[in-house]
N, CA and C atoms as a LAMMPS dump frame, in Angstrom:
ITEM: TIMESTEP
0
ITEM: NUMBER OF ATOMS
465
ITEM: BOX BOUNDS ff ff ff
-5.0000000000000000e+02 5.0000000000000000e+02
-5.0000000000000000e+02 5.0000000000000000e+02
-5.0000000000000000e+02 5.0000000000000000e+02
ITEM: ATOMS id mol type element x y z
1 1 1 N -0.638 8.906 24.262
2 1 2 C -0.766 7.746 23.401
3 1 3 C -0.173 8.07 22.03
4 2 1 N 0.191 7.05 21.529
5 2 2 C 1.15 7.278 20.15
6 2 3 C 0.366 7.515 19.417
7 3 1 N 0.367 8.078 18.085
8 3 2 C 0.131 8.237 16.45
9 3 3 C 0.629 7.349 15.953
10 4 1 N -0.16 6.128 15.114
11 4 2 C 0.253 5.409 14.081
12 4 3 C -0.002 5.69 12.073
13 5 1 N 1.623 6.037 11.813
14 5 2 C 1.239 6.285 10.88
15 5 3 C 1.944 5.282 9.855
16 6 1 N 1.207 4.515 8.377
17 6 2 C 1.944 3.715 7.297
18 6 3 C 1.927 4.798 6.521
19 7 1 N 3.6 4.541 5.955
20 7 2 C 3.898 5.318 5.418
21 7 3 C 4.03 4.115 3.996
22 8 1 N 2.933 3.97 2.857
23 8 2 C 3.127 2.929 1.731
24 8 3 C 3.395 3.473 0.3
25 9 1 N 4.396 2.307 -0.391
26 9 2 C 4.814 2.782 -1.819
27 9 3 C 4.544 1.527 -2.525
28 10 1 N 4.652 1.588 -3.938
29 10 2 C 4.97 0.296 -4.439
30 10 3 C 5.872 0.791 -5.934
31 11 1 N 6.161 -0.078 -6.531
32 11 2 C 7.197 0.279 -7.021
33 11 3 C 7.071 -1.004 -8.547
34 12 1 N 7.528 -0.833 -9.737
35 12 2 C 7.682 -1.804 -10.751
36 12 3 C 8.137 -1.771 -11.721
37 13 1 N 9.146 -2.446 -12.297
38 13 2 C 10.14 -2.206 -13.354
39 13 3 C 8.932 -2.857 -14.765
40 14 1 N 8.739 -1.801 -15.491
41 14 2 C 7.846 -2.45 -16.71
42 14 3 C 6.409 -2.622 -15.995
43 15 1 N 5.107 -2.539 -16.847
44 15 2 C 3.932 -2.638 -15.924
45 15 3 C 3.426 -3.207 -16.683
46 16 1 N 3.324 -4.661 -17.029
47 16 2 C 3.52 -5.286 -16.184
48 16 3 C 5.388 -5.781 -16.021
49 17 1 N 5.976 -6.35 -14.771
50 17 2 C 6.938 -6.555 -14.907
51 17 3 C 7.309 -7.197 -13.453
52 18 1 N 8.555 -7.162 -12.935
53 18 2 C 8.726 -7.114 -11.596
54 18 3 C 8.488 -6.48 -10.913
55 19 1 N 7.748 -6.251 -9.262
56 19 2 C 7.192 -5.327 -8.483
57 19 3 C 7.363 -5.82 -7.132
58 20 1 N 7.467 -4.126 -6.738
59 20 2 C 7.696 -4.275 -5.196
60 20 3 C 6.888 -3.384 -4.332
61 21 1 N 6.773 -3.683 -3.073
62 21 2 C 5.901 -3.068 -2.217
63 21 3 C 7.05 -2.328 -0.701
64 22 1 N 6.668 -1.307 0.167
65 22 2 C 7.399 -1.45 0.965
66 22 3 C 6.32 -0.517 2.034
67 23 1 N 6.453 -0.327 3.228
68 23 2 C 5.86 0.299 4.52
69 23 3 C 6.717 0.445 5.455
70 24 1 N 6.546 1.996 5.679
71 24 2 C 7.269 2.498 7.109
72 24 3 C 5.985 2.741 7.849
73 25 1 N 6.405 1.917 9.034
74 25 2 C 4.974 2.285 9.996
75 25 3 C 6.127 2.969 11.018
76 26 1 N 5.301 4.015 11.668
77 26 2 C 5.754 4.83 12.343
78 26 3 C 4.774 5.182 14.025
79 27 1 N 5.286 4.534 14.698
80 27 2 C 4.364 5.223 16.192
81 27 3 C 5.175 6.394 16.526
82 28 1 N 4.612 8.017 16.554
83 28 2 C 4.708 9.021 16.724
84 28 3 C 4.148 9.758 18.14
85 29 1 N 5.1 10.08 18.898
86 29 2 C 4.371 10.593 20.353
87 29 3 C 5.107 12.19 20.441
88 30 1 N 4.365 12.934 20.648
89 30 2 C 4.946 14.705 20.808
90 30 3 C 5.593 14.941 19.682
91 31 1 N 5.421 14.424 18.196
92 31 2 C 6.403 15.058 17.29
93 31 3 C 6.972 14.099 17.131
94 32 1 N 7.687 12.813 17.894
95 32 2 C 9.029 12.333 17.566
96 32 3 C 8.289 10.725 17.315
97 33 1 N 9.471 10.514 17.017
98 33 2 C 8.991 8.829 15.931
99 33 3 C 9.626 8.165 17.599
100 34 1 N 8.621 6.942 18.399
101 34 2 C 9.239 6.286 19.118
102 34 3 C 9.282 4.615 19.322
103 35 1 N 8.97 4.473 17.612
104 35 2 C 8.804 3.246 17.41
105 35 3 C 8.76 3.497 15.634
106 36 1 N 9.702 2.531 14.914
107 36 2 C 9.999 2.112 13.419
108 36 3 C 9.613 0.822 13.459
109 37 1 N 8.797 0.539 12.011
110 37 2 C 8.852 -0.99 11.477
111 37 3 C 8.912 -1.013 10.272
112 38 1 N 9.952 -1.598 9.51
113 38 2 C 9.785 -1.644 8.228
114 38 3 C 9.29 -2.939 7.379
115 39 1 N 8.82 -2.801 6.06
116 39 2 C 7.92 -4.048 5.815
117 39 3 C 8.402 -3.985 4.078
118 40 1 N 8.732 -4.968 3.149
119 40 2 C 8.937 -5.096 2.055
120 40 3 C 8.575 -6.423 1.397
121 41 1 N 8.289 -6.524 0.399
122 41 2 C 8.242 -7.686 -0.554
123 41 3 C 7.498 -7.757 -2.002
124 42 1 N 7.498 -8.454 -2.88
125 42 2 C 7.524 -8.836 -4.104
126 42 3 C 6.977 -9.48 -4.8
127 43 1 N 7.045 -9.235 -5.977
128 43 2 C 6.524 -10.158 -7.051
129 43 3 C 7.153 -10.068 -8.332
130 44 1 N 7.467 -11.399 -9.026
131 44 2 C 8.075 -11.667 -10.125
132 44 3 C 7.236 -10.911 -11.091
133 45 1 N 6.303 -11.077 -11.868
134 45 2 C 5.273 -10.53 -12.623
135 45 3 C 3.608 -9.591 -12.293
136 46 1 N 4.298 -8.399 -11.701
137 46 2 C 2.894 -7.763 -11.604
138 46 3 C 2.926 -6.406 -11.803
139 47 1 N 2.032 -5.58 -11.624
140 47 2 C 1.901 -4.536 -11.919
141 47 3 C 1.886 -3.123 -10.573
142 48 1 N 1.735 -1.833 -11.212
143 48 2 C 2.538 -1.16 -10.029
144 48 3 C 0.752 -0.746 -9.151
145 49 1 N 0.066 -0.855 -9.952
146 49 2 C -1.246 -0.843 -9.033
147 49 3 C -1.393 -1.592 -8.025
148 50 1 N -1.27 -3.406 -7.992
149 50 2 C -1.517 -4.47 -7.267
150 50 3 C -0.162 -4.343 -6.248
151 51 1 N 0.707 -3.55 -6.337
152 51 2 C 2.095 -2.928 -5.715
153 51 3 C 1.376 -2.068 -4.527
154 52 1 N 1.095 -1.7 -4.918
155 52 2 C 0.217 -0.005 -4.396
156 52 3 C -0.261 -0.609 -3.359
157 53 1 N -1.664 -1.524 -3.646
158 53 2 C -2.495 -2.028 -3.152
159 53 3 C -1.858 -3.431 -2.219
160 54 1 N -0.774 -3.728 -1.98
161 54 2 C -0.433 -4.764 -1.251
162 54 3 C 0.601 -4.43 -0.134
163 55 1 N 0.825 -2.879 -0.653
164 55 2 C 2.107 -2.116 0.447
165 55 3 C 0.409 -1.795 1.61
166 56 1 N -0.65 -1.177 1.22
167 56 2 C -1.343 -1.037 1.995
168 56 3 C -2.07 -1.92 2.741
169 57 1 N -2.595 -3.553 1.878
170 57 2 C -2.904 -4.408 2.795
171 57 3 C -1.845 -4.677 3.616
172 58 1 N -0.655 -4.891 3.602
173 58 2 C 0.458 -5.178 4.075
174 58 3 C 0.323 -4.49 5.462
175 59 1 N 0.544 -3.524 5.425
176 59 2 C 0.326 -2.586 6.82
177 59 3 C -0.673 -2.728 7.407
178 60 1 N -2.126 -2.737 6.832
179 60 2 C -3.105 -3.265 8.099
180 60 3 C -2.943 -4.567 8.491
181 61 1 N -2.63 -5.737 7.975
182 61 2 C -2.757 -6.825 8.396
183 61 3 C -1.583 -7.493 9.127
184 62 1 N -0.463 -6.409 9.165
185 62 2 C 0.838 -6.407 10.131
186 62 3 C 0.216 -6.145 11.828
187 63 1 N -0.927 -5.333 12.022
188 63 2 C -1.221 -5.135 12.961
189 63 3 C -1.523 -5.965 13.973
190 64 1 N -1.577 -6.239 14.518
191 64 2 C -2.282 -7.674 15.719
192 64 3 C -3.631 -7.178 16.391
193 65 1 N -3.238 -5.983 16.639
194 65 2 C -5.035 -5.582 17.128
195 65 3 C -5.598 -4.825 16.55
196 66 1 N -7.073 -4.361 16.908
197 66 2 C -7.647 -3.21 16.203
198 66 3 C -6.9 -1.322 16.594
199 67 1 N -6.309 -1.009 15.313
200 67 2 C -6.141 0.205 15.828
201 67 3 C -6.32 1.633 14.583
202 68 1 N -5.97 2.561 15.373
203 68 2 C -6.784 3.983 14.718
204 68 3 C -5.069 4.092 13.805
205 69 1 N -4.585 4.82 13.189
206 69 2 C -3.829 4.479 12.005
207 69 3 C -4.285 5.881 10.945
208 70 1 N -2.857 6.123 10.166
209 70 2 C -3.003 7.163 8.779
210 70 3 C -2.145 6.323 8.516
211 71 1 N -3.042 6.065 7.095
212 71 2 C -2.34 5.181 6.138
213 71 3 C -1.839 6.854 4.952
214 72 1 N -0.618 6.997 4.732
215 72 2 C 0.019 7.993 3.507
216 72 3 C 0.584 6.914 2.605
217 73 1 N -0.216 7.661 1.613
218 73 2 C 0.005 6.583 -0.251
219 73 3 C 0.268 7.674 -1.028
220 74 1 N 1.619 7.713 -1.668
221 74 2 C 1.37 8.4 -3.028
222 74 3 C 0.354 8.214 -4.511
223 75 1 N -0.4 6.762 -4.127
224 75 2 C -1.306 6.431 -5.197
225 75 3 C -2.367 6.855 -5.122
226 76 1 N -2.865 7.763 -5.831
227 76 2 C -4.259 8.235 -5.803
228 76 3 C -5.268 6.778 -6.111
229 77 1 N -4.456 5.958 -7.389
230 77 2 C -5.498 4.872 -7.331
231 77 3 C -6.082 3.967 -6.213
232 78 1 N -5.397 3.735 -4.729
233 78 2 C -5.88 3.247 -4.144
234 78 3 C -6.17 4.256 -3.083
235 79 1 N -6.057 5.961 -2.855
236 79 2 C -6.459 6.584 -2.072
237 79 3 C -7.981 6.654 -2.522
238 80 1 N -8.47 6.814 -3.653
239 80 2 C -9.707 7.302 -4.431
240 80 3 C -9.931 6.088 -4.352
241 81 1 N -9.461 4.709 -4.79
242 81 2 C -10.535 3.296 -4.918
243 81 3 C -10.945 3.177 -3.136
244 82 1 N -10.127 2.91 -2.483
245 82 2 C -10.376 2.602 -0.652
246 82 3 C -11.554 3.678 -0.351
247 83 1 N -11.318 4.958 -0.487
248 83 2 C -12.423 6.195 -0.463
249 83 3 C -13.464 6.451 -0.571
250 84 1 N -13.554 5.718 -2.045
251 84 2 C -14.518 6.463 -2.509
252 84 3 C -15.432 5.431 -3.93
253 85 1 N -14.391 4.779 -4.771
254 85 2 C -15.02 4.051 -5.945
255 85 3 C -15.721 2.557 -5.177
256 86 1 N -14.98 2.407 -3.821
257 86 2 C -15.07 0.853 -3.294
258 86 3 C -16.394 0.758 -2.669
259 87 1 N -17.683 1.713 -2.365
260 87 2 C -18.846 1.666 -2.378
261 87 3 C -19.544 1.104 -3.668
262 88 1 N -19.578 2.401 -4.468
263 88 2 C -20.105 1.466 -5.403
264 88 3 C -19.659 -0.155 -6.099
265 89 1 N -18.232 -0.263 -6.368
266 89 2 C -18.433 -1.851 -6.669
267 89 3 C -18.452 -2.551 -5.844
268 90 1 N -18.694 -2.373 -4.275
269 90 2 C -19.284 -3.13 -3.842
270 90 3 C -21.173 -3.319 -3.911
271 91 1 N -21.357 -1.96 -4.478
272 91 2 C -23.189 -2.14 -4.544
273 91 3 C -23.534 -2.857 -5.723
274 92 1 N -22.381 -2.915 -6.747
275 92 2 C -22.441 -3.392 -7.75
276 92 3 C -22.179 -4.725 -8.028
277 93 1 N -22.389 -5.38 -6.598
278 93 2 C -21.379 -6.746 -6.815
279 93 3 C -19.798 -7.243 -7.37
280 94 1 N -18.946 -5.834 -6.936
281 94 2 C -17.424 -5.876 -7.713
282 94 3 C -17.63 -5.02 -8.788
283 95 1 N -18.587 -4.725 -9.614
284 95 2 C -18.404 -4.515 -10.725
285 95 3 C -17.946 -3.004 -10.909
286 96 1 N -17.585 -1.871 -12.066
287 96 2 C -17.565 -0.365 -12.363
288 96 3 C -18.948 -0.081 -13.019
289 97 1 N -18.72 1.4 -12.924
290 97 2 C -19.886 1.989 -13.073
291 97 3 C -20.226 1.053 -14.774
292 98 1 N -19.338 1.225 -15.211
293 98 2 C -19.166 0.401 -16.849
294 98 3 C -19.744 -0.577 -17.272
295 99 1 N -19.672 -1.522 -15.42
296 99 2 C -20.658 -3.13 -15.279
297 99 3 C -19.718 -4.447 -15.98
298 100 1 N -17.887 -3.227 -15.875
299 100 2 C -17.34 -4.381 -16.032
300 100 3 C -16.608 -4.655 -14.512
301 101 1 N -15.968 -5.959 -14.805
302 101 2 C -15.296 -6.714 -13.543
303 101 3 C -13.912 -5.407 -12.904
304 102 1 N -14.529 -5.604 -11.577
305 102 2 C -13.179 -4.397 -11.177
306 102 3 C -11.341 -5.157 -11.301
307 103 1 N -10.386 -4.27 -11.842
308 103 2 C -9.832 -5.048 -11.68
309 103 3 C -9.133 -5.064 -10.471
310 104 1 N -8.062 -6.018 -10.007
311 104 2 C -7.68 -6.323 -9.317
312 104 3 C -8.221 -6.676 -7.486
313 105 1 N -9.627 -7.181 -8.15
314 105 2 C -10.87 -7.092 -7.134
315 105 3 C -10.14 -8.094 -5.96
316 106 1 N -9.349 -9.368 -5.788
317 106 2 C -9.195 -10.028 -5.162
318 106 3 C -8.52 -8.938 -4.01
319 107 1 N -7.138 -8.427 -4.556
320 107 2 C -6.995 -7.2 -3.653
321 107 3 C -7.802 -6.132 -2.618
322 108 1 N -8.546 -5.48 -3.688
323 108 2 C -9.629 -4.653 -3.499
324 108 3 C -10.424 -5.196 -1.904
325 109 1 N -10.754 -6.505 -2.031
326 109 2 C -11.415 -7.096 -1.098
327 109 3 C -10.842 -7.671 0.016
328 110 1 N -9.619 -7.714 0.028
329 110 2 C -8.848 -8.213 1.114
330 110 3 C -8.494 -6.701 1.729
331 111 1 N -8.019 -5.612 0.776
332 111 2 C -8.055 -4.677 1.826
333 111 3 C -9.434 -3.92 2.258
334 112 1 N -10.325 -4.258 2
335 112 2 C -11.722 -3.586 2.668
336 112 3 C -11.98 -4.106 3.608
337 113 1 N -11.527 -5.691 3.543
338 113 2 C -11.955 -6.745 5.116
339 113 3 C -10.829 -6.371 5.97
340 114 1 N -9.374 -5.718 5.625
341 114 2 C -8.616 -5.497 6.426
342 114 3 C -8.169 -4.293 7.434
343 115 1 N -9.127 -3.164 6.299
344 115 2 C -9.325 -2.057 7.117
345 115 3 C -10.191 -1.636 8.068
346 116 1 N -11.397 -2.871 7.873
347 116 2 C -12.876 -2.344 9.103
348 116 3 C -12.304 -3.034 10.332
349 117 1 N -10.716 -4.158 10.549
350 117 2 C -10.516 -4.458 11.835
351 117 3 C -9.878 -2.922 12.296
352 118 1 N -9.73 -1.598 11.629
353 118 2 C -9.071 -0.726 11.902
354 118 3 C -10.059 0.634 11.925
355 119 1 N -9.219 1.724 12.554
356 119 2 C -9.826 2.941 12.262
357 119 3 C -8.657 3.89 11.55
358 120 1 N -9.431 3.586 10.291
359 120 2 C -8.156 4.288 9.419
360 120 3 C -8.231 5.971 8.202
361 121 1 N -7.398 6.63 8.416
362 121 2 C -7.699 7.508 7.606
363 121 3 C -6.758 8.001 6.978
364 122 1 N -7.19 7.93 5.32
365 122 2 C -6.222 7.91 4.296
366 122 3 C -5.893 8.778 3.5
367 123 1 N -4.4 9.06 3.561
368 123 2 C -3.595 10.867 3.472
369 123 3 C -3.239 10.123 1.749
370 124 1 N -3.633 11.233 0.276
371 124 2 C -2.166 11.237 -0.43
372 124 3 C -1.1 12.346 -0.212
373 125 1 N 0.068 12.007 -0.602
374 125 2 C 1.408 12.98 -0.845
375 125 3 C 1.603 12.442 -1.973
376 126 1 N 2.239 13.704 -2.931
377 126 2 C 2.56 13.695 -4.458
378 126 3 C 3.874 12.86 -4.028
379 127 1 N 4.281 11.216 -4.999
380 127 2 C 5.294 10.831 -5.246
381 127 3 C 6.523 11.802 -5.061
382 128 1 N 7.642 11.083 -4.876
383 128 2 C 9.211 11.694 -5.726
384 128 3 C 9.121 12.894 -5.145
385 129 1 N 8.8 13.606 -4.214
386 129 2 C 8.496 15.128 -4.162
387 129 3 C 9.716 15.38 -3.009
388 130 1 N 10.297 14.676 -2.581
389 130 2 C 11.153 14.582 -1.485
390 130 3 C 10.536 14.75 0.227
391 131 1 N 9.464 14.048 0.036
392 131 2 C 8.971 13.662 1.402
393 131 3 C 9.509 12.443 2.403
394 132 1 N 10.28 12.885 3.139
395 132 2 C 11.362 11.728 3.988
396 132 3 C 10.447 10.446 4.125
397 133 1 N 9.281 10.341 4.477
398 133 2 C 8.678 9.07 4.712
399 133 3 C 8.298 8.321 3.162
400 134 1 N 7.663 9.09 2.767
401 134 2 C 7.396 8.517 1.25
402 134 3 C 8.713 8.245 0.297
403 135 1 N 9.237 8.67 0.723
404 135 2 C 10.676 8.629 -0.118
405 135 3 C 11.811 7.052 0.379
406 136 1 N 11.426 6.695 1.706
407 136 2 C 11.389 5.684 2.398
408 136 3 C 11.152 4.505 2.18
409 137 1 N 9.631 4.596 2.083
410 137 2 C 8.56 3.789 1.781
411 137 3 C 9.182 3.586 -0.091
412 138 1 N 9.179 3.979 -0.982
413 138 2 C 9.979 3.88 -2.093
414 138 3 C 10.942 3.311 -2.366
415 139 1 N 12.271 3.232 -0.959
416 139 2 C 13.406 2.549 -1.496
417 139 3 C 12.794 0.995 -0.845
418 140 1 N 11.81 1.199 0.043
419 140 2 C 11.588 -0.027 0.42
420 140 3 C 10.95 -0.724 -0.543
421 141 1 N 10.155 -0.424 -1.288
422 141 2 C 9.029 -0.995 -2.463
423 141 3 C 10.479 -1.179 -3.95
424 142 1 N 11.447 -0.287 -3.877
425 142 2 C 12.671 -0.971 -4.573
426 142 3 C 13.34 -2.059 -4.011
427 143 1 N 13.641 -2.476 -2.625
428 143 2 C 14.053 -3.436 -2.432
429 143 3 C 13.524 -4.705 -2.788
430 144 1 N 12.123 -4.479 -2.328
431 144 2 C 11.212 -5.822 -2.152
432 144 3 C 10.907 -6.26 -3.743
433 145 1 N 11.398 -5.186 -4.913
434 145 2 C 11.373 -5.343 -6.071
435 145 3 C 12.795 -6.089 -6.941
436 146 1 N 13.85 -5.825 -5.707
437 146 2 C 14.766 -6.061 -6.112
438 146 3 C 15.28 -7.604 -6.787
439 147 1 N 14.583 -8.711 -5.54
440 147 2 C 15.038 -10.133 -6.385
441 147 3 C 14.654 -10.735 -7.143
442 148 1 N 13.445 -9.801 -8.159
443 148 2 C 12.698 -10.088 -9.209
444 148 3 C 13.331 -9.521 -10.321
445 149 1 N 13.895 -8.803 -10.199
446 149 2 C 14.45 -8.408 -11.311
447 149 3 C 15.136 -8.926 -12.34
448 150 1 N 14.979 -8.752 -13.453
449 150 2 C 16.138 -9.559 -14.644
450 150 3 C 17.826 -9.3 -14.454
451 151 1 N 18.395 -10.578 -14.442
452 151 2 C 19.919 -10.225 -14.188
453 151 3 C 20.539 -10.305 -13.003
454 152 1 N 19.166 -10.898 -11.815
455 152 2 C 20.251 -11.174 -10.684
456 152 3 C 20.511 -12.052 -10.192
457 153 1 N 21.369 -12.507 -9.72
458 153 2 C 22.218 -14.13 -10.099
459 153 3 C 21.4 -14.816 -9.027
460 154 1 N 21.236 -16.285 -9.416
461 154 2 C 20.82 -17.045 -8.418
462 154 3 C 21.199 -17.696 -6.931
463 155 1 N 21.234 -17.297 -5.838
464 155 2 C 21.681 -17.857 -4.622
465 155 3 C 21.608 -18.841 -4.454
């Protein structure tokens, strides 16, 4: 049986600014990749956190059924929020230890409802480090960043 692994980046010119997201999902059998899907897209005005966090909903909710899955993020912010901070603001009603509003909670909550259809377990790798998948996942989160950008002509 295969290994499913998302390989997620996100990406953003200015923070806030234009942003992009991208995912290499990978089914892996004996070592070798025997199935690619790639996944990208955008936003005119946002930031590289809600980037982060939408390359990863992105990939669970690409799925059609329930399945077991390694999600790899170079963002510690959403390896540590999915992990580990997303108990407590959920005991907290959303809120931080602080008792202020989490941000980007709408996110936050779409990927918590999107990961219990899954069995998932979540790898970081240091950015930029020249890791072929993450490095991937990067030009993809540049693409999906790409038609937001200032300066590119209208189709």
């Amino acid at each position: 049986m295969a290994e499913l692994f998302a390989y997620t980046d996100g990406a953003c010119s200015g923070n806030p600014g234009p942003g992009g997201w991208g995912v290499l999902l990978q089914a892996v059998e004996n070592g070798t990749v025997v199935k690619e899907r790639e996944l990208s897209g955008g936003e005119a005005e946002t930031t590289n956190n809600r980037m982060e966090l939408l390359a990863a909903i992105a990939a669970l909710e690409t799925l059609s059924r329930p399945s077991t899955l390694t999600i790899v993020t170079d963002s510690a912010y959403v390896k540590n929020g999915v992990t580990g901070w997303i108990h407590g603001w959920k005991r907290n009603g959303w809120k931080t230890s602080a008792k202020k509003p989490v941000k980007n909670v709408e996110l936050w909550q779409r990927l918590d409802e999107a990961q219990h259809r899954h069995s998932v377990t979540w790898e970081w790798v240091k950015g930029h480090a020249g890791h072929p998948e993450n490095e991937r996942a990067d030009e993809l989160a540049r693409a999906g960043m790409a038609p937001f950008k200032p300066g590119k002509a209208e189709a």
